[in-house]
C-alpha positions in Angstrom: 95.7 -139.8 67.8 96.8 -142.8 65.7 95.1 -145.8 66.1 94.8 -149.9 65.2 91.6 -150.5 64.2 89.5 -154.0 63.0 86.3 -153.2 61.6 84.0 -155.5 63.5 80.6 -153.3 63.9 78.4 -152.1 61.6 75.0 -149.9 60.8 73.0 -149.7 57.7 70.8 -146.1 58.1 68.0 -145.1 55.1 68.4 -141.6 52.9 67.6 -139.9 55.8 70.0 -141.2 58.2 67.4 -143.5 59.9 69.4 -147.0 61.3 67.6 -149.7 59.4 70.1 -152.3 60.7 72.4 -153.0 62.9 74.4 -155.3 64.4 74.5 -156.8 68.3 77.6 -155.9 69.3 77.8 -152.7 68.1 74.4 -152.5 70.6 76.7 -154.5 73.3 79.6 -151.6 72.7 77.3 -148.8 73.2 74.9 -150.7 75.9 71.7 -150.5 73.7 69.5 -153.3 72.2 69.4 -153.8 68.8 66.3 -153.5 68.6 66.5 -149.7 70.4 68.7 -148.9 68.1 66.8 -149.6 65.0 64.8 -146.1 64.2 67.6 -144.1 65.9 69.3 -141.4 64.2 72.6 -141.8 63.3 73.2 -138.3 65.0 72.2 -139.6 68.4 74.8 -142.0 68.3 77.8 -140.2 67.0 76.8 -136.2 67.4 77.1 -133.9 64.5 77.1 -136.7 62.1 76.4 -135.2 58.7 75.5 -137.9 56.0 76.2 -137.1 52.6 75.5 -139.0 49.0 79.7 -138.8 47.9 80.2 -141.1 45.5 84.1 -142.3 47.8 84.2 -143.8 51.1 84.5 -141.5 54.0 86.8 -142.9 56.7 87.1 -140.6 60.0 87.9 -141.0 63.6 84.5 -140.2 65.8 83.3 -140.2 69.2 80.1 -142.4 69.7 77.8 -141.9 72.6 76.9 -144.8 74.8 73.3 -145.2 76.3 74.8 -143.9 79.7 76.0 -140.8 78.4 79.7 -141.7 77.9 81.5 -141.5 74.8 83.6 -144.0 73.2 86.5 -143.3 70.5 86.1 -145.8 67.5 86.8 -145.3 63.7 84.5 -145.5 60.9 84.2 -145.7 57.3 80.6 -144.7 55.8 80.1 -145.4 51.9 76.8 -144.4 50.5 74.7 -147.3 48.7 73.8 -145.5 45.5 71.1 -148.9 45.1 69.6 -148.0 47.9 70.3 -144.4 48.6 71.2 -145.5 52.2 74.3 -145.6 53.8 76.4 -148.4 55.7 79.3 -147.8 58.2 81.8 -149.7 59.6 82.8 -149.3 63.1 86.2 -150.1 65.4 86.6 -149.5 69.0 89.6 -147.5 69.0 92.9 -147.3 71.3 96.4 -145.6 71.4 98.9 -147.8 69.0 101.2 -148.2 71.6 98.9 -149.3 74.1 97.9 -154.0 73.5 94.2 -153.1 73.9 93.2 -155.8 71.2 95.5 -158.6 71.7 93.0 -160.7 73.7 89.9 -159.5 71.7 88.2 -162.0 70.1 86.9 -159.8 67.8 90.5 -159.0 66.4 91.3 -162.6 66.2 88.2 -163.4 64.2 89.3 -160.8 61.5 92.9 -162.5 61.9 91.7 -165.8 61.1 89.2 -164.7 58.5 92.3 -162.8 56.8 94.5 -165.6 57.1 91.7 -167.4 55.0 93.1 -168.5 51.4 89.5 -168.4 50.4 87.6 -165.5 49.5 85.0 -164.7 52.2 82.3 -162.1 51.7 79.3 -161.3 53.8 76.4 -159.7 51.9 73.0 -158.7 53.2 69.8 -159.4 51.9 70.6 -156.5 49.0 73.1 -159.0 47.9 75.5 -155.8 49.0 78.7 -156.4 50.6 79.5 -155.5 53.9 82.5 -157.1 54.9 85.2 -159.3 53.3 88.3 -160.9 53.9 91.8 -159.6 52.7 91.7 -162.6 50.4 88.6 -161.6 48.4 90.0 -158.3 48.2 93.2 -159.0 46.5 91.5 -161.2 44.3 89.5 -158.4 43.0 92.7 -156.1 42.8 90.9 -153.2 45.1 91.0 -152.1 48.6 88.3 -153.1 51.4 86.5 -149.6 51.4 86.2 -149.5 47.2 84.6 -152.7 47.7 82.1 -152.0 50.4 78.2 -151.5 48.5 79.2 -153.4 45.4 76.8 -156.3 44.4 78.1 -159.8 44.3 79.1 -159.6 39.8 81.3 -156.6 40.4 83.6 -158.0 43.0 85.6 -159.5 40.4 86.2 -158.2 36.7 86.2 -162.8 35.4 82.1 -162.3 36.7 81.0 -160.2 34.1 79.1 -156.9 33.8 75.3 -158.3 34.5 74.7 -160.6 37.5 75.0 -164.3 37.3 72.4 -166.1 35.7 70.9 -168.2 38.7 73.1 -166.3 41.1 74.1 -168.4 44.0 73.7 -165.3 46.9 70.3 -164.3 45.2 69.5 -168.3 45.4 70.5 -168.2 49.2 68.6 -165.4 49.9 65.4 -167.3 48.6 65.8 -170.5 49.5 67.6 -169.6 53.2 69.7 -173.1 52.4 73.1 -173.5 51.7 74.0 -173.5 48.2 77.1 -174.9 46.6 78.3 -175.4 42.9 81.1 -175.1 40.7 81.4 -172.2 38.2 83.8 -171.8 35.3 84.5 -167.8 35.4 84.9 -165.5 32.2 88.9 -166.5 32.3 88.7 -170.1 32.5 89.2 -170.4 35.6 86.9 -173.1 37.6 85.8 -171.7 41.0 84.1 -173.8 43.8 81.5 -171.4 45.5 79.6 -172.2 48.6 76.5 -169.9 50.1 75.8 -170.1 53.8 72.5 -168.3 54.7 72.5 -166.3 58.2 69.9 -166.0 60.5 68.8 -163.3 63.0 67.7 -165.1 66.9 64.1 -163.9 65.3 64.7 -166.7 62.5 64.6 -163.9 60.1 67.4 -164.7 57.3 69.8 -161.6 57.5 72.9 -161.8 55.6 74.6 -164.4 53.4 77.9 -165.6 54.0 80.1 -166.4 50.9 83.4 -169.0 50.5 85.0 -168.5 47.0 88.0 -171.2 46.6 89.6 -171.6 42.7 90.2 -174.9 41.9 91.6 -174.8 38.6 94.9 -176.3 39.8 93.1 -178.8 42.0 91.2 -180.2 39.2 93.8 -179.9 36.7 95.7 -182.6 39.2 92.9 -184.9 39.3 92.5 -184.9 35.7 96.4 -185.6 35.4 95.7 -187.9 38.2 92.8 -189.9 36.1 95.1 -190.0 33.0 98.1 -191.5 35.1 95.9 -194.0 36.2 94.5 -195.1 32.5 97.6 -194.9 30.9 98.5 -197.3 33.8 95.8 -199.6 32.8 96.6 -199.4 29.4 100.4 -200.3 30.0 98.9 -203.1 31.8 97.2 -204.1 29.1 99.7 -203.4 26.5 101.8 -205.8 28.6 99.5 -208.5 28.7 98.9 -208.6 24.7 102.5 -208.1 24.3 103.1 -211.8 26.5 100.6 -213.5 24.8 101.1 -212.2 21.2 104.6 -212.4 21.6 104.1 -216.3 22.1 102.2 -216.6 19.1 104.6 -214.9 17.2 106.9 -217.5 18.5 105.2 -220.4 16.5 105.1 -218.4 13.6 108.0 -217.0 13.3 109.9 -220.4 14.6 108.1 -222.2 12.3 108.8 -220.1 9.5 112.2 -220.3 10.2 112.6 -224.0 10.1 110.8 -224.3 6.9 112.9 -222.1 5.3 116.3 -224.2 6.2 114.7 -227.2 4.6 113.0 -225.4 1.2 115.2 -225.2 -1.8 117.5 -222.0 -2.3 114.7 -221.3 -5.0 110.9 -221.5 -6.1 107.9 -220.0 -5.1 107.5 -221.5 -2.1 110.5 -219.7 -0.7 109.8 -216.6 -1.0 106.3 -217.2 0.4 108.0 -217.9 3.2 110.1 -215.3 3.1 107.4 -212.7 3.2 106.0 -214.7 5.9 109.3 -214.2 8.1 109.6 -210.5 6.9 105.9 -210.2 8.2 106.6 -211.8 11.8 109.6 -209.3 11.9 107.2 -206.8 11.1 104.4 -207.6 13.9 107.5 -208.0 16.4 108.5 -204.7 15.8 104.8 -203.3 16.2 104.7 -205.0 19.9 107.5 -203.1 20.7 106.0 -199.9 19.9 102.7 -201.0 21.8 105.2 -201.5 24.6 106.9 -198.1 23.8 104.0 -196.1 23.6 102.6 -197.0 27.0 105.8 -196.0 28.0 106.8 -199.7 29.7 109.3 -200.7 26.8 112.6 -199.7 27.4 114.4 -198.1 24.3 117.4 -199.8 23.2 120.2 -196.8 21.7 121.9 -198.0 18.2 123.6 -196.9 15.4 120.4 -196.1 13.3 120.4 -195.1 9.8 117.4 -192.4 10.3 117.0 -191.8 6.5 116.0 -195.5 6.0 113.5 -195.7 8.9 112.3 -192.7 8.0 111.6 -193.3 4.4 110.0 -196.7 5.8 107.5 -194.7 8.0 106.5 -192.2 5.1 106.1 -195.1 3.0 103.2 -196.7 5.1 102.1 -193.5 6.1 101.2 -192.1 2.6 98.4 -194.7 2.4 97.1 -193.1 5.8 97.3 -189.7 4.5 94.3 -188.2 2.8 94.8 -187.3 -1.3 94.1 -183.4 -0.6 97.7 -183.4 1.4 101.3 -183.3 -0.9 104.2 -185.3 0.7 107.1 -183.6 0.3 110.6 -185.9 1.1 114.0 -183.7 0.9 116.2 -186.3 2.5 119.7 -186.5 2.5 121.1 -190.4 2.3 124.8 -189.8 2.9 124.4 -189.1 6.3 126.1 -190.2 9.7 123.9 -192.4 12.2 122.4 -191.5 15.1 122.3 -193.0 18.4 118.7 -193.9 18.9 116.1 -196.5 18.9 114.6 -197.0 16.0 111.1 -198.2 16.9 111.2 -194.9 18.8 111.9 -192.8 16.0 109.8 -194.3 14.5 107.4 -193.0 16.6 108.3 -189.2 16.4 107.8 -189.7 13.0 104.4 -191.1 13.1 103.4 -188.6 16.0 104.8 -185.6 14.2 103.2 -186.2 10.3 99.6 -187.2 11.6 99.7 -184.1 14.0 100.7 -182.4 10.9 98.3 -184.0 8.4 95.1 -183.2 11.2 96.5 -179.4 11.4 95.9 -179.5 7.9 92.5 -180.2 7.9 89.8 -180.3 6.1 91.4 -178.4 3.2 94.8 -180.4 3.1 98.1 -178.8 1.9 102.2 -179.6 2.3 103.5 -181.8 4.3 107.4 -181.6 4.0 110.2 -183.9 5.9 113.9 -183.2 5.9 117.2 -184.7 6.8 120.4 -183.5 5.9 123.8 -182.3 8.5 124.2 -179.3 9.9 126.7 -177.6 12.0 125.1 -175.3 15.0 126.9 -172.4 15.9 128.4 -171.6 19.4 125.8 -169.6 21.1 123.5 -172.5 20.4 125.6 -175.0 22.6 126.1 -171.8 25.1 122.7 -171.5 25.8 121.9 -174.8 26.0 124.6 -176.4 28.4 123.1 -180.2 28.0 124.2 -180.5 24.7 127.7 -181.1 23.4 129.2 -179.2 20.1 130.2 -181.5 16.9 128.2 -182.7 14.0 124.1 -182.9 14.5 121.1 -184.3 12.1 118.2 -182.5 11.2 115.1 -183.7 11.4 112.3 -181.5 9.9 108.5 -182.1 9.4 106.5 -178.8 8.7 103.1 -178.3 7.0 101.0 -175.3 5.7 98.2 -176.1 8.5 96.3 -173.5 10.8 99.5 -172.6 12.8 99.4 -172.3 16.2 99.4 -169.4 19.0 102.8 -168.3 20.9 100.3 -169.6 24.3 99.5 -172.9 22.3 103.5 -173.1 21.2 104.7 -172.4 25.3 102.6 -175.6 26.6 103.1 -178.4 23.6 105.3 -180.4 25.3 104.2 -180.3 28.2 102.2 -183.8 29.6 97.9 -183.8 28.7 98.5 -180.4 26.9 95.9 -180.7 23.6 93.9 -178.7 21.6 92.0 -181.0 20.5 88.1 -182.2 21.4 87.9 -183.9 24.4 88.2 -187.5 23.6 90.2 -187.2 20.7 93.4 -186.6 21.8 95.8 -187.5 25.2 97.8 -185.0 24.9 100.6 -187.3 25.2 102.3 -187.4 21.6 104.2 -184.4 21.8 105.4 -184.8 25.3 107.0 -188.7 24.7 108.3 -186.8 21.4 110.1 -184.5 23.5 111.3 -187.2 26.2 112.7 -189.5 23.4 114.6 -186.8 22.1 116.5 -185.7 25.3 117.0 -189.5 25.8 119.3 -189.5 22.6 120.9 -186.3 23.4 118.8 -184.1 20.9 116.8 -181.2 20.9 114.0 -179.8 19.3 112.6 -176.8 18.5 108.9 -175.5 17.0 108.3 -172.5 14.8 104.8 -171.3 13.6 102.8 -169.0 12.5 98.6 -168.6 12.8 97.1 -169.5 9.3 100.3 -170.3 7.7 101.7 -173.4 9.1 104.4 -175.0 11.4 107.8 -176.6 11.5 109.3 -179.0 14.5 112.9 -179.0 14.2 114.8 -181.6 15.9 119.0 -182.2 16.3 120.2 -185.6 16.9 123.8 -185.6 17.6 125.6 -188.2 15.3 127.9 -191.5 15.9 130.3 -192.6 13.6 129.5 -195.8 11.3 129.8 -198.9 13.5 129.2 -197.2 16.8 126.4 -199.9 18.4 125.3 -199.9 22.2 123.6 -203.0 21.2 125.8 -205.2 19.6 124.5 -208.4 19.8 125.5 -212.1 19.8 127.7 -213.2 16.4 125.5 -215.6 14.5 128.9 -217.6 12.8 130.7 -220.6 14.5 129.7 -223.9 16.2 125.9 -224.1 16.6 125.3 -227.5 17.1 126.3 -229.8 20.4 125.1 -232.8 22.4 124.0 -231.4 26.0 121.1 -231.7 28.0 118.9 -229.1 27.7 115.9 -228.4 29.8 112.9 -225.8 28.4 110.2 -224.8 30.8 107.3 -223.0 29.0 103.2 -223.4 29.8 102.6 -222.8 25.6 102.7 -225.8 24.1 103.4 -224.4 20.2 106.8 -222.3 22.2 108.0 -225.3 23.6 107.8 -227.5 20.6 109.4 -225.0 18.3 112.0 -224.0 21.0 112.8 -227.7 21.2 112.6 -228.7 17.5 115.9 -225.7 16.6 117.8 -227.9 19.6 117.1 -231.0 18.3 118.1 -230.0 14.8 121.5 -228.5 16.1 121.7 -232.2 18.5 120.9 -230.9 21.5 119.5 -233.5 23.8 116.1 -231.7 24.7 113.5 -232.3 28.1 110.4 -229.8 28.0 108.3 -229.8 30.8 104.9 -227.4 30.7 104.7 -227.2 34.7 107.6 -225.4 36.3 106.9 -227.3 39.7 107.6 -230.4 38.3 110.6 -229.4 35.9 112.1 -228.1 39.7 111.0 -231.6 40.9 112.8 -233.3 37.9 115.8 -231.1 38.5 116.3 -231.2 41.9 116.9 -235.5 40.9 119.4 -235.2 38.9 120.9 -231.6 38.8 124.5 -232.8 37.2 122.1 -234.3 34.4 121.1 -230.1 33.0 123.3 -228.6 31.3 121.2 -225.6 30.4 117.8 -224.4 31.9 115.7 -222.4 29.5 112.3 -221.1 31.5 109.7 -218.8 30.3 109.1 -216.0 33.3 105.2 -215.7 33.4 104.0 -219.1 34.3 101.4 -220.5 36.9 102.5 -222.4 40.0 105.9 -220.9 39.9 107.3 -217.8 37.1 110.0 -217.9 35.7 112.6 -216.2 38.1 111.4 -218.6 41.1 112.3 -221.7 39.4 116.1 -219.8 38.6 116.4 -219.1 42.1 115.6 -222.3 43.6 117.9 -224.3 40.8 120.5 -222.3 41.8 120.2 -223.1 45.3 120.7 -226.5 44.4 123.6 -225.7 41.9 125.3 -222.3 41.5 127.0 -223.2 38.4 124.0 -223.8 36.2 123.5 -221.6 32.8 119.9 -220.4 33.1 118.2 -218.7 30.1 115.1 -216.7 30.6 112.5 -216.0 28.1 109.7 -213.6 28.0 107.2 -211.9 25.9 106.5 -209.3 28.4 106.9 -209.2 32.3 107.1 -206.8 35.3 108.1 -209.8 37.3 112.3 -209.7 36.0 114.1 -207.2 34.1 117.6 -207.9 32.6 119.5 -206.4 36.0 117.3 -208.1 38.0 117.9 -211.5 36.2 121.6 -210.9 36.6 121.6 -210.3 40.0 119.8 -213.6 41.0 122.6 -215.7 38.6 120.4 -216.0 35.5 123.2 -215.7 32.4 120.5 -214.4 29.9 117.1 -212.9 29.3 115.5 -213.2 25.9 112.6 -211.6 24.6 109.9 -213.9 22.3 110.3 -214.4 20.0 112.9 -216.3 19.3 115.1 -215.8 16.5 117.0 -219.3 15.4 120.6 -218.2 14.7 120.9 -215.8 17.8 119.3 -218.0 20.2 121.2 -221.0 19.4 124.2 -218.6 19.1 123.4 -217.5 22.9 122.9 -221.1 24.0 126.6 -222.6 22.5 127.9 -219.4 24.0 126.8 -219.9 27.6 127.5 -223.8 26.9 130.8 -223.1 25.8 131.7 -220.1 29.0 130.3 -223.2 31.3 132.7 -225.6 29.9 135.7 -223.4 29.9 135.0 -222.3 33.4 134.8 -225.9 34.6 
């Protein structure tokens, strides 16, 4: 007869087939107490029952004799406890397949639930020997229920090891009779979250252990990302705030330098101190915009960039960086097409790439080689990758004779917090902003290596033709001078007296007010007396974008000019949409800010 059976009884017996234990319900099913059937033979119970040492689980159908006399078909499977030299059984009421005998039992529902169970669930006695576990558990361990059945808790899974676990958390149960709970990092890697529940008999006598397995690799993988998000969200923050208020700096310095240049003499000394002063402001502008890019809240502008030039600018200040023991190597090609890119940007993937390649390279040093030159890709390149477009590509090499990496390290580099290196010494960010610059300018790239011998990244950058510019600003030539009335809004004193002093010089008539309430104040008296508003966006009592809006309430037709040396508060879409002409970022340069202000004098005029 065929039958559906849920193991949900049990009885332990000794070498000589003696019941040592048993559970209730099995007394319940054959209407015994457990504590008459403790001493029993197994034989009285199921008649003819012949217990032998075999090394397999024996799994027959049986007829088991109830206290009354009557017999009961169930199904058990016996496996021998080599440990011990006892034997425990498993045993199933049984009933005809076709015939719904367990679809109200709770029993069957238990095992349902239990099985449904994600976690692995295993019941051990005293022993520390299974005797029951979930489908979960089993599938972890790759074997079936009955191979299972005996084992100790270190050879359910093959991660555990071959010799128990040193302060084993079922052994720990078993002596403390408390729940345990920890987390374990397994042979593999993996990190586990077990949990120990000790089981009592109604004597108060502790009799079997209950254990919840649950892997939480993924989970704490998350919350690691999860941490990371949140400091590289502080750090942008940050970034943001030194960017504003260095930026403003910057503004006096570099304004400054500016007008003392237009009134030194074509020659001297004293010229071209100031002219390594200017080149220096350029210089620190260009670094807050990579503080901005690297906490990923700059936006990267695409032009026409000549990469052979940047990059022969970042090798330059990156030989002092590099230790002696390491050879630069430069095999650039100068007669090259652009690329569309932004240049503080590559000039990140350069910086990223060498000093990854300079620390592979460690402590012994070695080669580190960079090369540019065209290349033409064949056709089953574009085939297989149907994001990029055929014609003429750049190559961008860096390559070193470092340690090399695995083909498991080489499948996870770009991928975001992937590092090799020692905690705290690394974000494991480099190589994935690398890879997300890249697809932004339509490139790819590609990484070969080798253990103990070295690596090469690879990257294509499609090419532009000379003159192609996304960016093409403002002209500096024509008119610069004029006689409106200006009004500049900024809470920095030094950027409103330098902003003012390139007006005055051109003949603008200038009003600079420090508190945006009262420039709207002075504004909303006169507002045919503006001609032009210039406001700084991060100020107290009102920012930057407020004062636009409320101006133009009061007159639609008014140029407004925002500045900024950093803000989340207005972007350059956002600034459009509420009427403001132009957003500038600090700081200013003379000739293309005055250029920008004639220009949105001039469209007013010849609008009006």
């Amino acid at each position: 007869m065929k039958t559906k059976s849920a193991y949900t009884h049990f009885w332990l017996a000794d070498a000589l087939g003696r019941l040592q234990d048993a559970d209730e319900s099995l007394g319940e099913l054959l209407g015994y107490s457990r504590a008459e059937l403790l001493g029993m033979a197994a034989s009285e119970i199921e008649p003819g029952l012949e217990l032998q040492p075999l090394a397999e689980v024996v799994q027959r159908e049986a007829s088991y004799r109830k206290k009354d006399g009557s017999e009961i078909k169930v199904a058990c499977s016996t496996r021998y406890l080599e440990s011990s030299g006892g034997y425990v059984t498993f045993v199933a009421a049984s009933a005809p397949a076709q015939e719904p005998a367990f679809e109200g039992d709770p029993a069957v529902l238990l095992q349902m639930i239990l099985d449904a169970q994600c976690s692995n669930i295993v019941l051990f006695n005293i022993r520390s020997e299974v005797i029951w576990l979930n489908k979960s558990a089993c599938l972890s361990s790759g074997l079936e229920f009955r191979d299972l059945i005996g084992r100790r808790c270190h050879q359910l899974w093959s991660y555990c090891g071959e010799k128990p676990c040193r302060n084993c958390l079922v052994q720990e149960v078993i002596s403390s009779g408390k729940t345990e709970q920890r987390k374990m990092t397994m042979l593999d890697s993996r990190r586990w979250r077990v949990t120990g529940i000790p089981i009592f008999a109604s004597s108060g006598t502790l009799e079997y252990v209950l254990f919840l397995g649950d892997d939480i690799t993924e989970y704490l993988t998350i919350a690691k990302e999860a941490r990371q998000s949140h400091k590289l969200e502080s750090l942008g923050t940050l970034a943001g705030g030194i960017a504003h208020d260095f930026n403003n700096i910057l503004s006096g310095i570099v304004g400054y330098t500016e007008l003392s240049l237009a009134l030194t003499p074509q020659e001297g000394p004293l010229r071209n101190y100031l002219l390594e002063l200017a080149q220096a402001g350029r210089r620190a502008t260009e670094l807050v915009r990579q503080i901005l890019t690297f906490s990923r809240r700059g936006e990267g502008k695409l032009i026409a960039s000549e990469l052979p030039v940047i990059v022969k600018e970042v090798l330059q200040l990156l030989r002092s960086t590099l230790p002696s023991t390491i050879e630069l190597r430069k095999n650039i090609d100068s007669n090259v097409n652009p690329v569309l890119a932004d240049p503080v940007q590559i000039h990140q993937i350069i910086m990223n790439l060498c000093t990854n390649a300079s620390h592979a390279m460690e402590p012994y040093g070695g080669v580190l080689t960079v090369t540019i030159h065209s290349t033409s890709l064949p056709a089953r390149f574009f085939e297989h990758n149907k994001d990029l477009f055929p014609g003429e590509y750049l190559l961008l090499s860096v390559s070193d004779t470092g340690s090399g990496m695995s083909q498991e390290v080489m499948a996870s580099i770009f991928e975001p917090y992937f590092t090799t290196k020692p905690p705290g010494q690394g974000t494991g960010l480099g190589l994935s902003v690398v890879h997300g610059i890249v697809k932004d300018c339509g490139g790819y790239i590609t990484v070969d290596s080798v253990p103990g011998q070295g690596s090469q990244f690879t990257i294509y950058f499609p090419t532009v033709e000379r003159g192609h510019n996304l960016e093409a600003g403002n002209s500096a030539t024509g008119r610069l001078s004029g006689s409106e009335t200006i009004m500049v809004v900024d809470d920095e004193p030094v950027v409103l007296k330098v902003t003012k002093t390139f007006l005055e010089l051109q003949g603008y008539k200038v009003l600079t007010e420090t508190n945006s309430q009262v420039a709207l104040n002075k504004f909303r008296d006169d507002p045919q007396g503006i001609d032009l508003l210039i406001s700084d966006v991060t100020m107290p009592h009102l920012t930057g974008d407020r004062l636009a809006r409320e101006c133009l309430a009061v007159r639609p037709d008014l140029p407004i000019i925002l500045m900024t040396g950093y803000s989340d508060l207005v972007s350059e879409q956002s600034a459009k949409r509420d009427g403001v002409r132009a957003l500038i970022m600090k700081p200013l340069v003379g000739k293309t800010f005055l250029s920008q202000v004639r220009h949105l004098l001039d469209v007013k005029r010849t609008v009006s």
